[in-house]
DRENDO-1510 file (C-alpha; in Angstrom, 1 decimal, always signed):
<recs>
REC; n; res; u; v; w
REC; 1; UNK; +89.6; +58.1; +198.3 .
REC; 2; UNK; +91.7; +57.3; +195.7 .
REC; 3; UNK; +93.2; +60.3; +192.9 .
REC; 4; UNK; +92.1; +59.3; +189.5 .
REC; 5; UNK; +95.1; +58.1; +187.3 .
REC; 6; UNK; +96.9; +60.9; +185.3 .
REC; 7; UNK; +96.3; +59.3; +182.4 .
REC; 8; UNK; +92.5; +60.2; +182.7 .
REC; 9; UNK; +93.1; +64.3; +183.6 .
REC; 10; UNK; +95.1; +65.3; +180.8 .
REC; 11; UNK; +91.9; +67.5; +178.9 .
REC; 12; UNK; +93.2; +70.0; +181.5 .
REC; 13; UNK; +96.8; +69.8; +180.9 .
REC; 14; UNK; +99.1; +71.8; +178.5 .
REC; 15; UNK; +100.2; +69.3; +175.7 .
REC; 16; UNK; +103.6; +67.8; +176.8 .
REC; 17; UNK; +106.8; +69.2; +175.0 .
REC; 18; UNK; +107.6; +66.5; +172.2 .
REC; 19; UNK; +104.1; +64.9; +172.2 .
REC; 20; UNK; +103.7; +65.7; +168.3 .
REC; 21; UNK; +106.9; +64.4; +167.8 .
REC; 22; UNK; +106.2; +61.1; +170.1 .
REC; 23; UNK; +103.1; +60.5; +168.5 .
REC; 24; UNK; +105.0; +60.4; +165.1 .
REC; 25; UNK; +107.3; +58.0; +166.1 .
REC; 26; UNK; +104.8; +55.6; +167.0 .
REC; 27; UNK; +103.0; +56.0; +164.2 .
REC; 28; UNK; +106.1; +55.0; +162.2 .
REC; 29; UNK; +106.7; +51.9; +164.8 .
REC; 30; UNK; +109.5; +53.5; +166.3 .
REC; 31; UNK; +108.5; +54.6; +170.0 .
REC; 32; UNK; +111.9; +53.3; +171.4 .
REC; 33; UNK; +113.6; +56.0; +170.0 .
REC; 34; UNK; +111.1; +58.8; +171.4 .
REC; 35; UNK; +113.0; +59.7; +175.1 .
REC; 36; UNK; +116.7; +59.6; +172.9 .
REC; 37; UNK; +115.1; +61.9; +170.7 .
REC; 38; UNK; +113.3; +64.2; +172.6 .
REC; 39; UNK; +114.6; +64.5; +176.1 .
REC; 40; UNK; +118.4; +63.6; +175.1 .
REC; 41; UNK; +118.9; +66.0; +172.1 .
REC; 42; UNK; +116.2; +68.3; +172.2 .
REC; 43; UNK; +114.9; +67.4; +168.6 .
REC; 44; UNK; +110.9; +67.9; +170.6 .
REC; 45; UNK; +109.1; +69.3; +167.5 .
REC; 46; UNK; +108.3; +68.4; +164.0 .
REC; 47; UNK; +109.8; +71.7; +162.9 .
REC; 48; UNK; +113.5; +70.6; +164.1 .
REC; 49; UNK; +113.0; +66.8; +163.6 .
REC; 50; UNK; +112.6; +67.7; +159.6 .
REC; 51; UNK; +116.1; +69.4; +159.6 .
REC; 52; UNK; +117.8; +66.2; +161.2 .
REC; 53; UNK; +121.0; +64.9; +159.6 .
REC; 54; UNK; +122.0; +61.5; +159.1 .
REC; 55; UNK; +124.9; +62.2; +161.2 .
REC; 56; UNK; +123.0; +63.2; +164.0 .
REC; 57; UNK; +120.8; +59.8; +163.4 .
REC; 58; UNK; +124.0; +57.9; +163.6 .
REC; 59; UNK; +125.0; +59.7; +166.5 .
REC; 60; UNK; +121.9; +59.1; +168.2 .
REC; 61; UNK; +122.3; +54.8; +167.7 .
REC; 62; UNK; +119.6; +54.5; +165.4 .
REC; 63; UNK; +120.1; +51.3; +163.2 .
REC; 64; UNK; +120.4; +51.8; +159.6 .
REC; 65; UNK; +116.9; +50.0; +158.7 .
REC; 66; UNK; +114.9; +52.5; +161.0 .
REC; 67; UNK; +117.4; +55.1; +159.5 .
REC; 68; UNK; +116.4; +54.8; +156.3 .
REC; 69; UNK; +112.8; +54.4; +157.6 .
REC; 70; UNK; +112.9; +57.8; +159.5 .
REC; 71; UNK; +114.4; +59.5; +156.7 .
REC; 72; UNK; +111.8; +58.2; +153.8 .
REC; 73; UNK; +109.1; +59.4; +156.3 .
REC; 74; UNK; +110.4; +62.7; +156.7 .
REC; 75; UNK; +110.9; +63.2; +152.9 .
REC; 76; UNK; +107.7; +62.5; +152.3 .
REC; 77; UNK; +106.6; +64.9; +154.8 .
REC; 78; UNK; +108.9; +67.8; +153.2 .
REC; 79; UNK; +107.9; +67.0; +150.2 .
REC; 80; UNK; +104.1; +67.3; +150.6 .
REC; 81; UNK; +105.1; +70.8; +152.3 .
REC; 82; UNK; +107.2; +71.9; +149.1 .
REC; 83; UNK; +104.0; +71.0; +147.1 .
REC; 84; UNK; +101.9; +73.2; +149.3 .
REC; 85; UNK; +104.1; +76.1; +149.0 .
REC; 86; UNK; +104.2; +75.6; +145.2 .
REC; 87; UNK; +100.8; +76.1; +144.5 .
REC; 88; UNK; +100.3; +79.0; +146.9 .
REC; 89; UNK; +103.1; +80.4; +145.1 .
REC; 90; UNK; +101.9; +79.5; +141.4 .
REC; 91; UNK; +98.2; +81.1; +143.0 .
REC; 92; UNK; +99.7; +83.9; +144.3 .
REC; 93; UNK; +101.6; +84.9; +140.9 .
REC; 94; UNK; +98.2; +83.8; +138.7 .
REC; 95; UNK; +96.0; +86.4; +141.4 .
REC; 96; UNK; +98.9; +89.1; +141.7 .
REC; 97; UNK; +98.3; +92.5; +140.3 .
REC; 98; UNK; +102.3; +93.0; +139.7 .
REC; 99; UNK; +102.3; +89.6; +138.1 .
REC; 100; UNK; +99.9; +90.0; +135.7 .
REC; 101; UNK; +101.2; +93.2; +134.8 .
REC; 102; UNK; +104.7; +91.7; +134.3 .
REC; 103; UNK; +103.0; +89.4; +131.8 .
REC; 104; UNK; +101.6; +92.0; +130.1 .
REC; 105; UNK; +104.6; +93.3; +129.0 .
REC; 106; UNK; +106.4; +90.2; +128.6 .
REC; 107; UNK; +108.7; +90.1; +131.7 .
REC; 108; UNK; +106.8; +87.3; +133.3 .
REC; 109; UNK; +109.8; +85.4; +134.2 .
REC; 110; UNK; +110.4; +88.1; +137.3 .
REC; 111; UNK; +107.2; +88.1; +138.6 .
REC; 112; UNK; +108.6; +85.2; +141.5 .
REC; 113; UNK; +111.8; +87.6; +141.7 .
REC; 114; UNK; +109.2; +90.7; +142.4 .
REC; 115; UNK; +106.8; +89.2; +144.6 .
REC; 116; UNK; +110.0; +87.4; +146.6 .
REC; 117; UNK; +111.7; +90.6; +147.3 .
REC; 118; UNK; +108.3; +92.2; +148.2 .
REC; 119; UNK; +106.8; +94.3; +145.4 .
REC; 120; UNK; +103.8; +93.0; +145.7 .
REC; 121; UNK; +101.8; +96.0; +144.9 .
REC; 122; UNK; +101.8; +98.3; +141.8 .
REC; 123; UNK; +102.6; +101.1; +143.8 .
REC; 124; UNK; +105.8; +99.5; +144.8 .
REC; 125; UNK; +106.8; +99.1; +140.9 .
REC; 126; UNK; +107.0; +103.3; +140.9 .
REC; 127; UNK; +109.6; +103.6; +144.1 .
REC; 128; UNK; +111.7; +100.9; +142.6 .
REC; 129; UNK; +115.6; +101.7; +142.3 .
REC; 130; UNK; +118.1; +101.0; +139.1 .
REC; 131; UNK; +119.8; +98.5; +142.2 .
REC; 132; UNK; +116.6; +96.5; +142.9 .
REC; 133; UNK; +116.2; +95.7; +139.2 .
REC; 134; UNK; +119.8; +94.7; +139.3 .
REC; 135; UNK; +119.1; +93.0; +142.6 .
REC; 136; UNK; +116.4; +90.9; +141.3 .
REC; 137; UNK; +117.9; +89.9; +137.8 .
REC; 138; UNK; +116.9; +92.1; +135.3 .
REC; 139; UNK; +119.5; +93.0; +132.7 .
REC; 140; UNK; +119.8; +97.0; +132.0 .
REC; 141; UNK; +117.7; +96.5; +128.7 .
REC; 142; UNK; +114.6; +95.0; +130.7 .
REC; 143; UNK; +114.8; +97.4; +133.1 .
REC; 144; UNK; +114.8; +100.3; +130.7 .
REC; 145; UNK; +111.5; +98.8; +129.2 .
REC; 146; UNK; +109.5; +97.5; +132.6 .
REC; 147; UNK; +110.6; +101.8; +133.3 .
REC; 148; UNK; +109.1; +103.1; +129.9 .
REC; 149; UNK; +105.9; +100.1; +130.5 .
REC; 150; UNK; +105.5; +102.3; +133.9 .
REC; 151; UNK; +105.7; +105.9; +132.3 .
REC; 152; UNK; +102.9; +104.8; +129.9 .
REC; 153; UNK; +100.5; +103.4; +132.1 .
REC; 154; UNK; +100.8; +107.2; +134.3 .
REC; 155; UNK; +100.2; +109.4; +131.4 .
REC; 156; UNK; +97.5; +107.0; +130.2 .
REC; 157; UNK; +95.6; +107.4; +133.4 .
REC; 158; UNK; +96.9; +111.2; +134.4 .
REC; 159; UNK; +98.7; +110.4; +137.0 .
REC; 160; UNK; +96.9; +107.7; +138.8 .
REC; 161; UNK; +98.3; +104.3; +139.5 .
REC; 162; UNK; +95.6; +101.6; +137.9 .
REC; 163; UNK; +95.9; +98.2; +138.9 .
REC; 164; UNK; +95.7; +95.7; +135.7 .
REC; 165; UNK; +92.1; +93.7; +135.9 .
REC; 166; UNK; +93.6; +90.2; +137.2 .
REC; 167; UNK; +92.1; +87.1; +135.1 .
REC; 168; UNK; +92.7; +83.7; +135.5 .
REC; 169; UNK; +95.5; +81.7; +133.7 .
REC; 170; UNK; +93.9; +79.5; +130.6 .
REC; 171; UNK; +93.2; +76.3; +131.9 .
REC; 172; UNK; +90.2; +74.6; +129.7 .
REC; 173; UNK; +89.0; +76.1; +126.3 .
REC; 174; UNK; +85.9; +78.8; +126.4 .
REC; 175; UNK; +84.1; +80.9; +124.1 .
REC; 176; UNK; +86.2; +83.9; +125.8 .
REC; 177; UNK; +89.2; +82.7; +125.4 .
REC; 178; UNK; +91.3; +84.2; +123.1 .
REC; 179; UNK; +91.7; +82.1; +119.7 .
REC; 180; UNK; +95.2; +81.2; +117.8 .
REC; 181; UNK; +95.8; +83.4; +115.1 .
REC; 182; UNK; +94.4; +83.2; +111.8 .
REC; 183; UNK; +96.3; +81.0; +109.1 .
REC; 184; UNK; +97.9; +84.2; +107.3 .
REC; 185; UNK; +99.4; +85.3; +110.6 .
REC; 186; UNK; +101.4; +81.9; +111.7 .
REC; 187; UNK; +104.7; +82.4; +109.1 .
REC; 188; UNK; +105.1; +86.3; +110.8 .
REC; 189; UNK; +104.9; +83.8; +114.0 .
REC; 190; UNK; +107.8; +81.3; +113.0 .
REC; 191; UNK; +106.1; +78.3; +111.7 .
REC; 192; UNK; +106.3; +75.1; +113.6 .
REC; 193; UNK; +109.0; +72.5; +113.0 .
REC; 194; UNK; +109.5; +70.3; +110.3 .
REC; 195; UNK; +107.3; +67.4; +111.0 .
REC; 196; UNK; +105.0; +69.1; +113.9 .
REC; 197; UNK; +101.8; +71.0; +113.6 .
REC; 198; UNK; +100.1; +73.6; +115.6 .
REC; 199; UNK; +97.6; +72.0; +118.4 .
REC; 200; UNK; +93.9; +72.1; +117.6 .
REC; 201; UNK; +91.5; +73.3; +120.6 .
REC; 202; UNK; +91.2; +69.4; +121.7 .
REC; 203; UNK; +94.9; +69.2; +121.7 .
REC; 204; UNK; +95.1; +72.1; +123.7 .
REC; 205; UNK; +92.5; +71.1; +126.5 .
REC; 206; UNK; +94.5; +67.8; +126.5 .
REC; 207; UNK; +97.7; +69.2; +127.3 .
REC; 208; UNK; +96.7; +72.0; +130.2 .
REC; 209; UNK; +94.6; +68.9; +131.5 .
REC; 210; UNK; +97.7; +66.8; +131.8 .
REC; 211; UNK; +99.5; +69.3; +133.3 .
REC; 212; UNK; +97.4; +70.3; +135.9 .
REC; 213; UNK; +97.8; +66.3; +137.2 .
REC; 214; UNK; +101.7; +67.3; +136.4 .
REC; 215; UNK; +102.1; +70.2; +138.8 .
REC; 216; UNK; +100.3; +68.0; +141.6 .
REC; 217; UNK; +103.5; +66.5; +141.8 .
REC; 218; UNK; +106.1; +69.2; +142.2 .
REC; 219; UNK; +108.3; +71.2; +139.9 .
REC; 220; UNK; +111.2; +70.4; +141.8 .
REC; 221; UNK; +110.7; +66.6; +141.6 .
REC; 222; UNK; +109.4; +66.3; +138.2 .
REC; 223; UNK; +112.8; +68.8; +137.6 .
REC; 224; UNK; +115.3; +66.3; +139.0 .
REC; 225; UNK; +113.5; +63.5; +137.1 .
REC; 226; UNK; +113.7; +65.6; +134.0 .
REC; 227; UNK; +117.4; +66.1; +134.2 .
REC; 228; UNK; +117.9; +62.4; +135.4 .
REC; 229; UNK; +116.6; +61.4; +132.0 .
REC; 230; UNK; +119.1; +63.6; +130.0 .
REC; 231; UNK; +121.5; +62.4; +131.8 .
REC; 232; UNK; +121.4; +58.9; +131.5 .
REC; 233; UNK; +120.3; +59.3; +127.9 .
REC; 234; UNK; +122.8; +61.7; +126.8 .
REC; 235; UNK; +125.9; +62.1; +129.1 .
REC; 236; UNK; +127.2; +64.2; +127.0 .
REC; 237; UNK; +124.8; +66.8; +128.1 .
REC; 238; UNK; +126.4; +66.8; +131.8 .
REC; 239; UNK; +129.4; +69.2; +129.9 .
REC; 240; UNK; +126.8; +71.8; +129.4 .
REC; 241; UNK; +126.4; +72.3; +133.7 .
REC; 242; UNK; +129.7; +72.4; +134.9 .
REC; 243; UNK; +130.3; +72.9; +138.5 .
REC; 244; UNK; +130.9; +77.7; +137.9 .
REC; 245; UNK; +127.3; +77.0; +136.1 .
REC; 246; UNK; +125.8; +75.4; +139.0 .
REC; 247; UNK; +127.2; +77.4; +141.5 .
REC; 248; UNK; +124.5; +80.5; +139.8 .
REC; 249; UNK; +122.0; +78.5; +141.0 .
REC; 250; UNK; +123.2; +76.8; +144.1 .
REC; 251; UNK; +120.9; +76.7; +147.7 .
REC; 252; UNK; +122.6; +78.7; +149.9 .
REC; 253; UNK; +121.3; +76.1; +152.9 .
REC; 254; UNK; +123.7; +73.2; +150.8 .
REC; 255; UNK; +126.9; +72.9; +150.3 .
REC; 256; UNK; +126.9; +72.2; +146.2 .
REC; 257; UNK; +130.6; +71.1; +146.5 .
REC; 258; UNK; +129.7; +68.5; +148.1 .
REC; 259; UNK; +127.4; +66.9; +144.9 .
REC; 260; UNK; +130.1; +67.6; +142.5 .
REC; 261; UNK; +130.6; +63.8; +141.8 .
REC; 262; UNK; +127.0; +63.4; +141.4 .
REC; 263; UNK; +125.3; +65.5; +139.8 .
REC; 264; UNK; +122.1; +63.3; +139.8 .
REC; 265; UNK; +121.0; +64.7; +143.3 .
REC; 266; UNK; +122.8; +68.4; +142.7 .
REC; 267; UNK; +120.2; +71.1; +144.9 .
REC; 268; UNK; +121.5; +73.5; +141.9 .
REC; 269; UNK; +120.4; +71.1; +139.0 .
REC; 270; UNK; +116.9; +71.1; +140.8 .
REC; 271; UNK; +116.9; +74.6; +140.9 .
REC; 272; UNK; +117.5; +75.0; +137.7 .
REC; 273; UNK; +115.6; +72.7; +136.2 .
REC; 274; UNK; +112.6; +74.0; +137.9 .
REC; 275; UNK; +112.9; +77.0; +136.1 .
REC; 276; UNK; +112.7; +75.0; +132.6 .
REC; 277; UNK; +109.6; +73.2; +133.9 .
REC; 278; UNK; +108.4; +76.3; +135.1 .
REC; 279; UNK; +108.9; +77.7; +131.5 .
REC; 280; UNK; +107.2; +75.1; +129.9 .
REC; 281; UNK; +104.5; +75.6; +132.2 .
REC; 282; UNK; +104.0; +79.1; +131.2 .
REC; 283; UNK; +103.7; +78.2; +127.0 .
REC; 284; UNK; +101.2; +75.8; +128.4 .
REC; 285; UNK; +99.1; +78.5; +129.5 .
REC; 286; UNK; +100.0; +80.5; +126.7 .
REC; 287; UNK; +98.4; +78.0; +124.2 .
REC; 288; UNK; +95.6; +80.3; +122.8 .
REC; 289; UNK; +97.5; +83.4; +122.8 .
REC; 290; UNK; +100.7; +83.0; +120.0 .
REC; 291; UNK; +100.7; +86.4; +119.4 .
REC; 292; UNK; +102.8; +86.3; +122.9 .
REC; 293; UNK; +103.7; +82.7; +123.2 .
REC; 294; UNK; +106.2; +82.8; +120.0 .
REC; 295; UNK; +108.0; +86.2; +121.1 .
REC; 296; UNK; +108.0; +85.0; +124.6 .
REC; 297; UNK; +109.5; +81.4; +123.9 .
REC; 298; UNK; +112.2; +83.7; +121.5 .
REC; 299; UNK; +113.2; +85.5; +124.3 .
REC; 300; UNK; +114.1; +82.8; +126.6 .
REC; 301; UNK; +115.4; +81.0; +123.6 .
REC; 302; UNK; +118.1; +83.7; +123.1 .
REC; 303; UNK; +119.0; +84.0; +126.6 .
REC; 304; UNK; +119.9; +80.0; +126.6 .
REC; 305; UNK; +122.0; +80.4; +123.6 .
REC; 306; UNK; +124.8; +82.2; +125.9 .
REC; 307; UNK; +124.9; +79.3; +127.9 .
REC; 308; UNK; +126.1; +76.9; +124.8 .
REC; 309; UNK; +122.9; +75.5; +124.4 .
REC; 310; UNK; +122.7; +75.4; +120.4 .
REC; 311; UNK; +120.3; +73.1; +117.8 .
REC; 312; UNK; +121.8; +70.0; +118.6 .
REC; 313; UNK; +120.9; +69.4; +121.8 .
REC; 314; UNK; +116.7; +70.0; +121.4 .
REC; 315; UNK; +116.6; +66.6; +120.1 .
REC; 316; UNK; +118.2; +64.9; +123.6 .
REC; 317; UNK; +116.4; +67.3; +126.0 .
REC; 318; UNK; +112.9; +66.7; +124.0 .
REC; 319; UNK; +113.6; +63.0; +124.4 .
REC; 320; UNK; +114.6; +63.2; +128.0 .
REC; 321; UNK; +111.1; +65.4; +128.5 .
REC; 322; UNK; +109.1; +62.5; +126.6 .
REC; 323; UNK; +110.3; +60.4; +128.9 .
REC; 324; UNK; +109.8; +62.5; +131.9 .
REC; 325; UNK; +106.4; +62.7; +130.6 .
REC; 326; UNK; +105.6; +59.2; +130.1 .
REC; 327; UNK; +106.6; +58.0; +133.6 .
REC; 328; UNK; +104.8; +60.8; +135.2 .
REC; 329; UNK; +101.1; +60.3; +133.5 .
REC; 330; UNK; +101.8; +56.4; +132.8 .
REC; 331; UNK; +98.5; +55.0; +131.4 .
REC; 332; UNK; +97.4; +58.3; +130.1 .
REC; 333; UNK; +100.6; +59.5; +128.3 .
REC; 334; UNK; +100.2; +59.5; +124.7 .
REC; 335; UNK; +102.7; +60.5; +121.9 .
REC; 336; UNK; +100.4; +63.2; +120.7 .
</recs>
């Protein structure tokens, strides 16, 4: 008798080296380049493949049509990752005891730094060293008040170690919420601009709506399209990120010389620029609480200041946010 074909016994077979990776390729219409790929150069898993460089594509023959086909593909793929990892991040800081608690007290803008360089747990917040602070950004006067926040919860609780009850980021109005403060409180608060007024509930629900179908599509990318805008609405502002600024905030897996002559697709720029977004996120879910919005949004003004950042340049990055806004939301943007 005849042995069935192989094709027909592979249930009981281990999964061939490179099969995910095969499988993608002729998805994408491009099984020719499979056995180059895989049993040439050893790039036999999905894992490696995303890390290919265009010079190892042009190494490996493949045309520049399918090269540019490949490499959309694959940025779509990382992309879709990065957006994954940014919401279990943005969950994991809304859920986190230590984040919370760095909210509390108005140091918020660590809580990624904290849960990063694993303090996770309060108990971690009491063993922490003047060097990890330093490590992990805060300035001496920050770390002398997250200290004194740490010494009051102890003697408040004899000794014990309470965890701070964890509750859930704003998102739609509710009879629990906390309200904006009475009209007699707003000038202590800094009144609003000339021209603007403070959002009513239904301008409130509208925003953390829209921005809930913002985050959907990255920080990073809504970032780069941010700065993209000021940019090529204001070149001027390209002064205010020389190349010793971006350095701070380079990728340490990039070489950021090498986008010094275009600064449109700078890793560092992104970076940065994530953290603005990120900021803006954060007075988004501080809406119906101005009590710590206002002294929040000072703080970080103040910080921005020593980078040259003065009155003059709201109007062009408020622009450049409009329209960063508008393209993202489309049918559903609205001035208001």
């Amino acid at each position: 008798t005849r042995s069935p074909p192989r094709h027909l016994a592979t249930d009981s077979c281990p999964p061939s080296p490179g099969g995910e990776v095969a499988a993608f390729l002729r998805d994408l219409g491009l099984p020719q380049y499979a056995s180059m790929l895989l049993i040439a150069n050893g790039f036999d898993d999905m894992e490696t493949l995303l890390c290919i460089e265009d010079d190892d594509l042009l190494e490996l023959g493949i045309g520049p049509c399918h090269m540019v086909k490949l490499r959309r593909k694959l940025h779509e793929i990382q992309h879709r990752e990065a957006v994954e990892k940014e919401k279990q991040r943005m969950a994991k800081e809304v859920e986190n005891p230590v984040a919370v608690f760095l909210r509390d007290i108005g140091l918020g803008q660590y809580a990624s730094a904290f849960l990063d360089g694993g303090f996770d747990e309060m108990l971690t917040l009491f063993d922490m060293e003047e060097s990890d602070m330093k490590d992990l950004g805060l300035p001496r006067g920050h770390s002398l008040k997250l200290r004194r926040r740490l010494r009051e919860m102890t003697s408040t609780q004899d000794g014990a170690v309470p965890e701070p009850q964890v509750e859930p980021m704003p998102s739609t109005p509710s009879s629990e919420q906390v309200l904006p403060p009475p009209p007699e409180m707003v000038p202590r608060l800094r009144s609003p601009p000339s021209g603007s007024t403070l959002p009513d509930e239904a301008g409130m629900t509208a925003v953390e709506r829209s921005w809930e179908c913002l985050q959907a599509r990255g920080v990073e990318e809504m970032a780069q399209t941010f700065y993209r805008h000021l940019f090529l609405t204001s070149p001027e502002a390209m002064a205010l990120f020389p190349m010793e600024v971006r350095r701070k905030y380079r990728d340490w897996m990039t070489d950021e010389s090498a986008y010094e002559d275009n600064v449109y697709e700078s890793p560092a720029l992104r970076k940065l620029f994530a953290k603005m977004i990120n900021a803006i996120g954060c007075t988004v879910a501080g809406l119906h609480d101005f009590g710590k919005l206002v002294p929040m949004l000072t703080q970080l003004g103040s910080r921005h200041a020593n980078y040259g950042i003065g009155d003059a340049h709201w109007p062009m990055m408020r622009k450049a946010l409009i329209s960063t806004l508008r393209e993202y939301l489309k049918g559903s943007f609205t001035h208001e």
